[in-house]
C-alpha positions as CSV (number, residue, x, y, z in Angstrom):
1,X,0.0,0.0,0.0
2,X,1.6,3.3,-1.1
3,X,1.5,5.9,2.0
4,X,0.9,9.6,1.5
5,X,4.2,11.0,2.0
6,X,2.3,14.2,3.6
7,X,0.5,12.2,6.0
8,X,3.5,10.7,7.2
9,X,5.9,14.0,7.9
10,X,2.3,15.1,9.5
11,X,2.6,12.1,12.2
12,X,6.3,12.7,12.0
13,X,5.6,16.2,13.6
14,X,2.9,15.1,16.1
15,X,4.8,12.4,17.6
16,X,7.4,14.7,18.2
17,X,5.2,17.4,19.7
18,X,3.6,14.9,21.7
19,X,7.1,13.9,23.2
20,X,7.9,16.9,23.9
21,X,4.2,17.9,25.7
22,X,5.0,14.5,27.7
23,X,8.3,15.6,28.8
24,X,7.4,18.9,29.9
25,X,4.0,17.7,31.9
26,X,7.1,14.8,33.5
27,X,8.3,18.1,34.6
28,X,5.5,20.4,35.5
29,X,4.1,20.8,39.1
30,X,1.0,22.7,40.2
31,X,-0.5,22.9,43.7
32,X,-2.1,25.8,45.6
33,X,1.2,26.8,47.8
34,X,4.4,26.2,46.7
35,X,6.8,26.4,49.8
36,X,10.6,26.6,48.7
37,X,13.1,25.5,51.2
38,X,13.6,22.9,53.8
39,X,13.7,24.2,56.8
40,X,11.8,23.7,60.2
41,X,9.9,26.8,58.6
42,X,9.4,25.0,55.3
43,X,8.0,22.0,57.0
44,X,5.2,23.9,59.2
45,X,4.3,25.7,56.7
46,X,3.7,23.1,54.5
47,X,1.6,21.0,57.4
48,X,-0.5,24.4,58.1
49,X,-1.5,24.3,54.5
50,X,-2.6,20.2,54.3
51,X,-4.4,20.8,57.4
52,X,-6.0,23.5,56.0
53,X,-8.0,21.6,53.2
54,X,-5.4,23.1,50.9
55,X,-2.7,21.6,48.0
56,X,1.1,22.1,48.5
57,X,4.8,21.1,47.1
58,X,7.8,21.4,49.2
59,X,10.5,22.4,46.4
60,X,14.0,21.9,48.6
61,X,17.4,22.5,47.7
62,X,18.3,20.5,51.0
63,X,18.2,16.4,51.4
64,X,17.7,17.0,54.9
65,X,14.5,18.1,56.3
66,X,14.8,20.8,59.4
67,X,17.3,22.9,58.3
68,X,19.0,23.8,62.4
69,X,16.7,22.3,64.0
70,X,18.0,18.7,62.8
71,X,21.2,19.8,61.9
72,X,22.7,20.3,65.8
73,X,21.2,23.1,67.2
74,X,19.6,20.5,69.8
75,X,19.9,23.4,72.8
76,X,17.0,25.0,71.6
77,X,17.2,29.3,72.4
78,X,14.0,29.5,73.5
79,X,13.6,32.8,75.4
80,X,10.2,32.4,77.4
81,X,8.7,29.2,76.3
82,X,5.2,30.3,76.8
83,X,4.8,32.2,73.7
84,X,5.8,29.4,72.0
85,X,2.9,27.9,70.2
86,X,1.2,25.9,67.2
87,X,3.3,23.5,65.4
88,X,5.9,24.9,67.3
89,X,5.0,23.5,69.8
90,X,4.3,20.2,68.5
91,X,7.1,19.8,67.1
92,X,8.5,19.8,70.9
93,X,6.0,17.8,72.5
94,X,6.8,15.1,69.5
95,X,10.2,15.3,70.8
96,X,9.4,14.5,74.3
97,X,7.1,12.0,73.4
98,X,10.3,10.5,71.8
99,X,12.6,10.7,75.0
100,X,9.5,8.9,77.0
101,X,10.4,6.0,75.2
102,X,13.0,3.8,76.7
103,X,14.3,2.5,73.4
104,X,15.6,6.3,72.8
105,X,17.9,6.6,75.5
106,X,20.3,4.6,73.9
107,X,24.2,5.5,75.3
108,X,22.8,6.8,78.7
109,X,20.1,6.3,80.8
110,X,17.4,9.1,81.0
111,X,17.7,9.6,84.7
112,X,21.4,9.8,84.6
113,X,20.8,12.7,81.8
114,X,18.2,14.6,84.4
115,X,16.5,17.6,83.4
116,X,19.7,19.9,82.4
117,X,19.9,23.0,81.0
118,X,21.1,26.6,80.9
119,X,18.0,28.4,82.2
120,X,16.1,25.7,79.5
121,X,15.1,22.3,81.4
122,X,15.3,19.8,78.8
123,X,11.8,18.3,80.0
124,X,9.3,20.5,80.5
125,X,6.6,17.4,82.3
126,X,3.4,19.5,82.8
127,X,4.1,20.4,79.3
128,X,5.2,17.3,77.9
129,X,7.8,19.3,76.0
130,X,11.1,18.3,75.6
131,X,13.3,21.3,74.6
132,X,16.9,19.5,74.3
133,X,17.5,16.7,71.5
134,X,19.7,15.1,69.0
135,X,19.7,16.0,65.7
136,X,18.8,12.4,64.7
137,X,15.7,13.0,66.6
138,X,14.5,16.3,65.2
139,X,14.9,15.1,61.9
140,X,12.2,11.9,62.8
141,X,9.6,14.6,63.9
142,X,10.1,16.4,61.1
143,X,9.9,13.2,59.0
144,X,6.7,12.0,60.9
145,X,5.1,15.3,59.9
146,X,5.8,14.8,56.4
147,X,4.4,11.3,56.4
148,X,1.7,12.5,58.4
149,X,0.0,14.7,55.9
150,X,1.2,13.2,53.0
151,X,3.6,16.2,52.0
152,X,4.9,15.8,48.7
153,X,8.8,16.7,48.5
154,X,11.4,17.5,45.9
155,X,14.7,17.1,47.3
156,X,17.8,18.8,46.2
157,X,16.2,21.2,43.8
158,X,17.9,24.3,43.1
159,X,16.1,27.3,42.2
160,X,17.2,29.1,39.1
161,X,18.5,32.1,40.6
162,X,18.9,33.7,37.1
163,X,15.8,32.4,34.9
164,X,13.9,30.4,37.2
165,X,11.2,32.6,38.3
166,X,8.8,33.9,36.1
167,X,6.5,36.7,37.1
168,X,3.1,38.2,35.6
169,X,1.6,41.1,36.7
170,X,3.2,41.6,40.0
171,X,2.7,37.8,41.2
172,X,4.9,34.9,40.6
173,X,3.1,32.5,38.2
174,X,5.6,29.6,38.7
175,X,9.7,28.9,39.7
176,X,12.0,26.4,37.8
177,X,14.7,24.5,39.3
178,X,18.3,23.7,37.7
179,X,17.0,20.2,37.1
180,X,14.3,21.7,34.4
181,X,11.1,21.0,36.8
182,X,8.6,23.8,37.2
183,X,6.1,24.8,40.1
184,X,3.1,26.3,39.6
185,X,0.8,27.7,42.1
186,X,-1.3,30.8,43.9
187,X,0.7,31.5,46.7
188,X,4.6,30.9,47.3
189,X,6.3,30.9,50.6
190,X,10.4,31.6,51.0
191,X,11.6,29.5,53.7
192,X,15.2,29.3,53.0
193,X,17.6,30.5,55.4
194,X,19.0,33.0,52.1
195,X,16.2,34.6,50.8
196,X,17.0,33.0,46.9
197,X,13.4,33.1,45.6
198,X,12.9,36.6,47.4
199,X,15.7,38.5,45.7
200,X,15.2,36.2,42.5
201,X,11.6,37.9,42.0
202,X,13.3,41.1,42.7
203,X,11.6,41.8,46.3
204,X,14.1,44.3,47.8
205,X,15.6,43.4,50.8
206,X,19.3,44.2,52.5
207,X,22.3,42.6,53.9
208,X,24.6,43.7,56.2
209,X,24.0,46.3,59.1
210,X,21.9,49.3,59.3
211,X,23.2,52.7,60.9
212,X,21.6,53.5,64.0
213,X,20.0,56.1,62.1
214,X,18.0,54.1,59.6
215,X,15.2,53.1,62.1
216,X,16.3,55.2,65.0
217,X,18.0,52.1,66.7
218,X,20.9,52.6,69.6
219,X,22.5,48.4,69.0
220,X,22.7,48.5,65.0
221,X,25.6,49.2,63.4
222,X,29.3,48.7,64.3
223,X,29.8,48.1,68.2
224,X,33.2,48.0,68.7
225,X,34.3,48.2,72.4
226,X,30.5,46.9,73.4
227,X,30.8,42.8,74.9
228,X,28.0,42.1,75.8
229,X,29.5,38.2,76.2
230,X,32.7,36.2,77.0
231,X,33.7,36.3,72.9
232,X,36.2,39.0,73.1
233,X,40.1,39.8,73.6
234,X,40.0,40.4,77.5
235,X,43.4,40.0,77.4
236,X,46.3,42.5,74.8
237,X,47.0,40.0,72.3
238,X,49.4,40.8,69.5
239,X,47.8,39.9,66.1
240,X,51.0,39.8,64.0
241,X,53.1,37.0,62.7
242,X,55.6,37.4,64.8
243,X,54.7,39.3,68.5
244,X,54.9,43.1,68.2
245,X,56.0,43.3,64.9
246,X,53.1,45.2,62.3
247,X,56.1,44.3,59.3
248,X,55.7,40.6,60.4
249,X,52.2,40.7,58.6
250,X,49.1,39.6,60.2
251,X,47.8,35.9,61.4
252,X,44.8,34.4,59.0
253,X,41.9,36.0,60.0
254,X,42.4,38.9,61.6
255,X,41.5,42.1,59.3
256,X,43.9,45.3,58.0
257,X,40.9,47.1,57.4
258,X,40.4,50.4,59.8
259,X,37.1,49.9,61.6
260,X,34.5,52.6,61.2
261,X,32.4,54.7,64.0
262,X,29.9,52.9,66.0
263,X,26.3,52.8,64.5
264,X,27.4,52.8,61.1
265,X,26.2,50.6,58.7
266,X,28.6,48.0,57.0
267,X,28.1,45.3,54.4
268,X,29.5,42.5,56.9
269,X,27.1,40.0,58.8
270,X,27.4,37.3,61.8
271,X,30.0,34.8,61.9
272,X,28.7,31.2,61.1
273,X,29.6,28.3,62.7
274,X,28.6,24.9,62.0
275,X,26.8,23.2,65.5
276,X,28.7,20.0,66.0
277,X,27.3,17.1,67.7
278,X,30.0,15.7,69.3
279,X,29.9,12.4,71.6
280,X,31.4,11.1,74.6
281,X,30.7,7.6,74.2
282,X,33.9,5.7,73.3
283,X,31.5,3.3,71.5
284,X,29.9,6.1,69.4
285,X,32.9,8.3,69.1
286,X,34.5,9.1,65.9
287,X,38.4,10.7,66.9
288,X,38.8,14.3,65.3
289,X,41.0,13.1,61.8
290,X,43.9,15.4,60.3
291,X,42.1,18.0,57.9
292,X,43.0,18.3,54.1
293,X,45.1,21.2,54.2
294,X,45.2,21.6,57.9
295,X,47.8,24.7,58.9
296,X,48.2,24.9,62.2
297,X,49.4,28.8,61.8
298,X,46.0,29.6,61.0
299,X,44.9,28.9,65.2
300,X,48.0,30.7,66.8
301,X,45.6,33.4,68.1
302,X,44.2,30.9,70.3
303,X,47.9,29.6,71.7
304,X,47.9,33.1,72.1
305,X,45.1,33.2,74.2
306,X,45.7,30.0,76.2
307,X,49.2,31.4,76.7
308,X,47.5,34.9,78.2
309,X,45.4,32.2,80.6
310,X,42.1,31.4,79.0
311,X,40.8,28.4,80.5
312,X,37.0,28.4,78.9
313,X,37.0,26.0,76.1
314,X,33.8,23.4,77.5
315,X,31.7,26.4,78.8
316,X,29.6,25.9,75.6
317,X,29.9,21.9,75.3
318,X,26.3,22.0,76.4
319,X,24.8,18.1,77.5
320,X,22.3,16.7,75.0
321,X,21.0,13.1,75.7
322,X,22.9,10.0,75.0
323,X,26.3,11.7,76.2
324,X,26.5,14.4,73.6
325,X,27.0,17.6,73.2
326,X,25.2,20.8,70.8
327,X,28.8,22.7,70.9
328,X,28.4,26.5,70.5
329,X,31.1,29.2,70.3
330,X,32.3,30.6,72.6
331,X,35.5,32.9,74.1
332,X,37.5,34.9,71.7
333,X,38.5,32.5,69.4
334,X,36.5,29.6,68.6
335,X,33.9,27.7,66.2
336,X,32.4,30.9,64.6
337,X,34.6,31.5,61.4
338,X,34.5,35.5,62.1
339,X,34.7,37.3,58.6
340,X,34.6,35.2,56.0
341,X,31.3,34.6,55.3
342,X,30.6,38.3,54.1
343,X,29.9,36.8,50.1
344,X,27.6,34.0,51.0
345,X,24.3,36.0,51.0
346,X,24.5,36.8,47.3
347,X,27.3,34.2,46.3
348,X,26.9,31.5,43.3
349,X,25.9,28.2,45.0
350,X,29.2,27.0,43.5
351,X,30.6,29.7,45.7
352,X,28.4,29.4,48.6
353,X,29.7,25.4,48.9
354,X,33.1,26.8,48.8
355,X,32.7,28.7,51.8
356,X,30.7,25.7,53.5
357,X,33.6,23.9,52.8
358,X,36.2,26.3,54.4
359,X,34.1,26.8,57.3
360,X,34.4,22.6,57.8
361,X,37.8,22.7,57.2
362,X,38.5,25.6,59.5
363,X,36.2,23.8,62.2
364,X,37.6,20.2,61.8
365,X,41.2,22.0,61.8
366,X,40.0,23.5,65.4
367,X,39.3,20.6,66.6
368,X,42.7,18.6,65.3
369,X,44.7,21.5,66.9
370,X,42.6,21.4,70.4
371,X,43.0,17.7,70.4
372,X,46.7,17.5,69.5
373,X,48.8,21.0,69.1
374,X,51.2,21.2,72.1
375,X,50.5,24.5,72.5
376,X,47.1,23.8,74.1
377,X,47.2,23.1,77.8
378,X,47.4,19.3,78.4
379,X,44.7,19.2,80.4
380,X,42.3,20.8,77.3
381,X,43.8,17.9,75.3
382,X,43.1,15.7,77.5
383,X,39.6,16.6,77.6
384,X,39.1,16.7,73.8
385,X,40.8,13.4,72.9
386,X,37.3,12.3,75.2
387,X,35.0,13.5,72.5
388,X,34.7,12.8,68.7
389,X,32.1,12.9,66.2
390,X,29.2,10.7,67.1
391,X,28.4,7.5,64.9
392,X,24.6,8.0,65.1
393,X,24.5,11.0,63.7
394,X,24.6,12.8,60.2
395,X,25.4,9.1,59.4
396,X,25.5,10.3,55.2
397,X,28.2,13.1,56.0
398,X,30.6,11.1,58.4
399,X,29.2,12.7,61.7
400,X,29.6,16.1,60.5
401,X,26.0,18.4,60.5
402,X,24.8,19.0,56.8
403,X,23.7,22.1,57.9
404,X,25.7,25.3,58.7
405,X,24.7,28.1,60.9
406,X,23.7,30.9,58.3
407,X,22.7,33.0,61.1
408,X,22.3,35.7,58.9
409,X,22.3,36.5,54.9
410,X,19.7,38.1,53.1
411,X,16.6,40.4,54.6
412,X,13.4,41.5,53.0
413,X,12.1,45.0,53.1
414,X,8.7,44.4,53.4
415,X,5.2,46.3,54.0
416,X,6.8,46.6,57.6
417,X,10.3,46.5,59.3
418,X,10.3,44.9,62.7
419,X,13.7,47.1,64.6
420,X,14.8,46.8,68.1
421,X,12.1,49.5,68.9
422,X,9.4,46.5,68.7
423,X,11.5,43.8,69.8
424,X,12.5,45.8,73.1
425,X,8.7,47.4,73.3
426,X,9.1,50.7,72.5
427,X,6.9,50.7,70.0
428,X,3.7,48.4,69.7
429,X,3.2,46.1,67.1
430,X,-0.2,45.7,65.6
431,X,-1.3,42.4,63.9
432,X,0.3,40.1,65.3
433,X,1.4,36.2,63.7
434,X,3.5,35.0,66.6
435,X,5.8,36.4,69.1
436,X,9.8,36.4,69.7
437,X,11.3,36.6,73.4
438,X,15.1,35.8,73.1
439,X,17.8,38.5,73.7
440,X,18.7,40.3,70.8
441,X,21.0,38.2,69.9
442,X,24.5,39.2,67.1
443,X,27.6,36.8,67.3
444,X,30.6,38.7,65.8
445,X,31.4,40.3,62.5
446,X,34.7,40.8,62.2
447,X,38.1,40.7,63.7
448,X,40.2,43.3,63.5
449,X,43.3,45.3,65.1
450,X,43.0,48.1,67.5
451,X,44.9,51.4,67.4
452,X,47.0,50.0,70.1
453,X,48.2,46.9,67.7
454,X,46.4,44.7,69.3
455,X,43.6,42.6,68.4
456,X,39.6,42.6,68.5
457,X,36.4,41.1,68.0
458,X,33.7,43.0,67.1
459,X,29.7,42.8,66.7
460,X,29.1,40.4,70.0
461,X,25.7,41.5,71.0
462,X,23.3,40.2,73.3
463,X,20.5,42.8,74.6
464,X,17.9,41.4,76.7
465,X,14.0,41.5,75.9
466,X,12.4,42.4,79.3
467,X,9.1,40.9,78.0
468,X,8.1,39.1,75.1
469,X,7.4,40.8,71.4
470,X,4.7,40.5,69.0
471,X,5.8,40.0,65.4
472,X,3.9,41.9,62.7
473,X,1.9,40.4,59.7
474,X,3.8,43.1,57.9
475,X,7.4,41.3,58.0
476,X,6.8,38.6,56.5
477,X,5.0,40.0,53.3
478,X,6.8,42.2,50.7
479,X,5.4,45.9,49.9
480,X,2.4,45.1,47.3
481,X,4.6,47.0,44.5
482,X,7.6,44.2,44.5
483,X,4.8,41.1,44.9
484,X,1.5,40.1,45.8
485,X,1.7,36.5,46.3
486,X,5.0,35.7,48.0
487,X,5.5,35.5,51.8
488,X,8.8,35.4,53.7
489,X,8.7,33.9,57.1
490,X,12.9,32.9,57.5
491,X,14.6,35.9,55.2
492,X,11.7,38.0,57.2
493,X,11.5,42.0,57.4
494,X,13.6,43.1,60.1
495,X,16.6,45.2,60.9
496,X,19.9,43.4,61.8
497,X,19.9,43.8,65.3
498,X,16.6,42.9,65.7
499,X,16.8,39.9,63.2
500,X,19.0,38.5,66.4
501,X,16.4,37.8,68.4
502,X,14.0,36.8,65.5
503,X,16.4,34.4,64.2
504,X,15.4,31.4,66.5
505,X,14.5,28.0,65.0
506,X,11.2,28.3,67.0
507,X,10.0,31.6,66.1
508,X,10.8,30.2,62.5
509,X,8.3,27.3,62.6
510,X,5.9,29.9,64.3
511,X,6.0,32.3,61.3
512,X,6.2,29.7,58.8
513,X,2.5,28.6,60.0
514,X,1.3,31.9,60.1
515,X,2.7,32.5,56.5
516,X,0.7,29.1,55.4
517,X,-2.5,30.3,56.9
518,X,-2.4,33.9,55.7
519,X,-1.5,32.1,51.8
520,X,-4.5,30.0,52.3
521,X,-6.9,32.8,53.2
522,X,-5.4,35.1,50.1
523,X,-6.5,32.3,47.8
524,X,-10.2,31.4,49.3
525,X,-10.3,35.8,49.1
526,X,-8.9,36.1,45.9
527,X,-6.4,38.5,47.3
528,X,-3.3,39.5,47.7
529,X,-1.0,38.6,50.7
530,X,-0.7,42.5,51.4
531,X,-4.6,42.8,51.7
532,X,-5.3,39.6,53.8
533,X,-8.0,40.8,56.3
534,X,-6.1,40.3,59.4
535,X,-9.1,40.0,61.4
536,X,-9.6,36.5,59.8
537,X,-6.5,35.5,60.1
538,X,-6.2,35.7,63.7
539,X,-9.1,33.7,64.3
540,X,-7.8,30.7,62.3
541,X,-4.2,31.5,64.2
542,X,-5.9,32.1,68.0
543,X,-7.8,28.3,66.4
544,X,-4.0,26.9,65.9
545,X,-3.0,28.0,69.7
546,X,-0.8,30.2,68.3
547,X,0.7,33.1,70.8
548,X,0.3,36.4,69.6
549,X,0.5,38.2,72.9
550,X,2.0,38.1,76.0
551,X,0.0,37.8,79.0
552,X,1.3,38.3,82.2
């Protein structure tokens, strides 16, 4: 039978546009909310929005769900724990309901662990909260919840930063990842701790520190001289090569660049730190290996400082069940990486793994050096050669967390701007989604030589909240003119100085239900996140238990 050639190039072309319609719908996503990120944030948000009848994709660049929360921070800064509400709360009662099970208390028995804490009882009974836990731990809740309402995850998927969001009349139609997929929906929430899809639909937002004079704030800004904590110089120590001598050159680390006036604004941000896990347990100890590239030059401020007396280095090993530890900076020189982190906000990802990387190797090379260097007191390195990485933990990465401490990075600048004036109630806040309580809380930004010639940390703030803070609906939405259906619960509206007591891993799964809720009500309203009638939303909020203000 003779075929018509013009029917066949006809089927020719069909079959191939079919192929192509099947790849891209292999590749397209739709739900109601699409939630970017994997953070604790990212994973109440995305509960909020099942439990609210609604449709919604987690898109996350991480493997890991919890972002700090799972990733050591298991000595949760909880400020006053009664404003502390929601999933939030959940989320600690699931851990407690963990650490009532004998099988869980696996290295040490739960009576020998007691109830410890700095100020924050790791069992809170009447509660049934449980506020101190391994990362292994955290990561099952979050997990659970997942599994729980069915949440529908795609794991490390990177955002286009460049092409990847694409925008129509003022709302964001749908975001493409490096892998080709794209996610389509109504609403979007930013839960990463770097703001990517904020800044990639050109919301404005800023990084670094405000003046003083921005927002009429007295702890913004440069602080040098101001220790508020232990993580300063108490002692002259000489930053140079060799002792006294500027032409020596100065150690790794340390800055030649003349500080400016206090309360001026600067580009620079927090130091990071990763928080290790570390374990006592010779059974479940991992010894502290010899880094790639390890130079032991690049710690002789600290031999410095041992040599000058310092005898602090456990005071933030703080106890975590099972004979561990959620290890913290602390003293002058320590886990935070001070200054060279100032490029991660806006960096490349291929950049922003670079500096993960040095910030491991610098940690790991700590921890060689406080283990082994002669120059640490033997009674520290007698100490350290008790701990080691544990076994049970961050079991893909060899013990080490998968997460590092971005304490800090990018900040919208929303339809409001929560500043120190709210967080230390000088000013009220109106519409409420949660509340805050920790001390406003900045580790240091940079290291740097006085004009004596000696060296200093600066940016180590730590002023307290007298009484807990309402958080404003307004942070965590952009102004209407930059987009009307994106919210921003982690990479929030705030000032830098107030951003350190925002920053806490509860307060994050607070907001990132709030954000949920308010998306969900813009949909059913056929609104825009900006003109969400708040009275509605604090009814379903005030229905979730959340806390939105402090009662005496």
């Amino acid at each position: 039978m003779k075929l018509n050639l013009t029917y066949l190039i006809s089927v020719f072309f069909f079959s191939l546009i079919s192929c192509g319609a099947n790849e891209k719908k292999e590749d397209f996503f739709q739900a109601d909310v699409i939630v970017y990120g994997g953070t604790s944030a990212a994973v109440t948000a995305a509960v909020q929005v099942v439990k609210q009848g609604k449709t919604v994709l987690i898109v996350s660049p991480d493997t890991h769900l919890g972002g700090l929360s799972s990733g050591g921070l298991g000595f949760t800064d909880t400020g006053n724990k009664s404003v502390i509400g929601g999933l939030a709360r959940e989320f600690y009662h699931r851990v407690y309901m963990y650490y009532d099970k004998s099988e869980t208390w696996e290295w040490q028995k739960k009576d020998e662990y007691g109830n410890k804490g700095q100020g924050t009882p790791a069992m809170d009974g009447a509660e049934r909260t449980m506020w101190i836990f391994e990362p292994r731990i955290a990561e099952r809740v979050f997990e659970d919840f997942a599994k729980e309402n069915n949440l529908k995850i795609y794991r490390d998927e990177w955002l286009d930063r460049e092409n990847g969001v694409e925008k129509k009349d003022g709302r964001i139609v749908s975001i493409k990842t490096l892998s080709g997929k794209v996610f389509k929906g109504k609403m979007f929430i930013d839960a990463t701790y770097e703001g990517d899809l904020m800044a990639s639909a050109k919301v404005k937002y800023h990084v670094g520190r405000e003046a003083n004079s921005v927002y009429n704030e007295e702890w913004n800004g440069i602080q040098a001289g101001v220790f508020q904590h232990k993580h300063y110089f108490q002692k002259k120590i000489s930053p140079y090569k060799i002792e006294g001598d500027p032409q020596s050159g100065l150690l790794p680390y340390v800055s030649g660049e003349k500080i400016g006036k206090n309360g001026e604004g600067d580009n620079k941000i927090q130091a990071y730190c990763f928080r290790m896990c570390l374990s006592s347990n010779p059974d479940n100890r991992i010894p502290f290996p010899k880094p790639e590239g390890y130079d032991r030059s690049k710690y002789e401020l600290l031999a410095r400082v041992y040599k000058a007396g310092w005898s602090e280095t456990f005071e933030k090993y703080d106890p975590i069940p099972n004979k561990k530890t959620d290890t913290n900076n602390h003293g002058p020189f320590s886990t935070d990486f001070i200054g060279q982190n100032y490029d991660y906000p806006e960096a490349t990802y291929e950049r922003r793994k670079e500096i993960i990387k040095e910030h491991e190797l610098y940690q790991k090379g700590l921890m060689y050096y406080l283990s082994n260097d002669e120059a640490v007191p033997a009674a520290v390195r007698a100490e350290m050669n008790k701990w080691g990485l544990p076994k049970d933990e961050f079991k893909d990465n060899g013990g080490w967390p998968h997460q590092l401490y971005i304490r800090e990075a990018r900040r919208m600048i929303g339809k409001e701007v929560m500043t120190e004036n709210e967080t230390l109630s000088k000013k009220a806040v109106s519409e409420s989604v949660g509340m805050g309580s920790y001390s406003l809380d900045s580790h240091n930004a940079q290291r740097y030589v006085k004009e004596d010639g000696f060296v200093q940390n600066e940016g180590d703030i730590g002023v307290h909240a007298k009484v807990p803070y309402s958080i404003s609906y307004g942070s965590l939405v952009p102004k209407k003119e930059d987009c009307e259906n994106l919210l921003v619960p982690v990479c929030m509206s705030s000032s830098h100085i107030a951003f350190g007591s925002i920053r806490m891993e509860p307060v994050f799964m607070i907001l990132g239900q709030s954000a949920a809720s308010a998306a969900i009500l813009a949909i059913d309203n056929k609104t825009s996140v900006q003109d969400v009638e708040y009275a509605k939303l604090r009814e379903q909020l005030l229905k979730d238990n959340q806390r939105l203000e402090f009662k005496k």
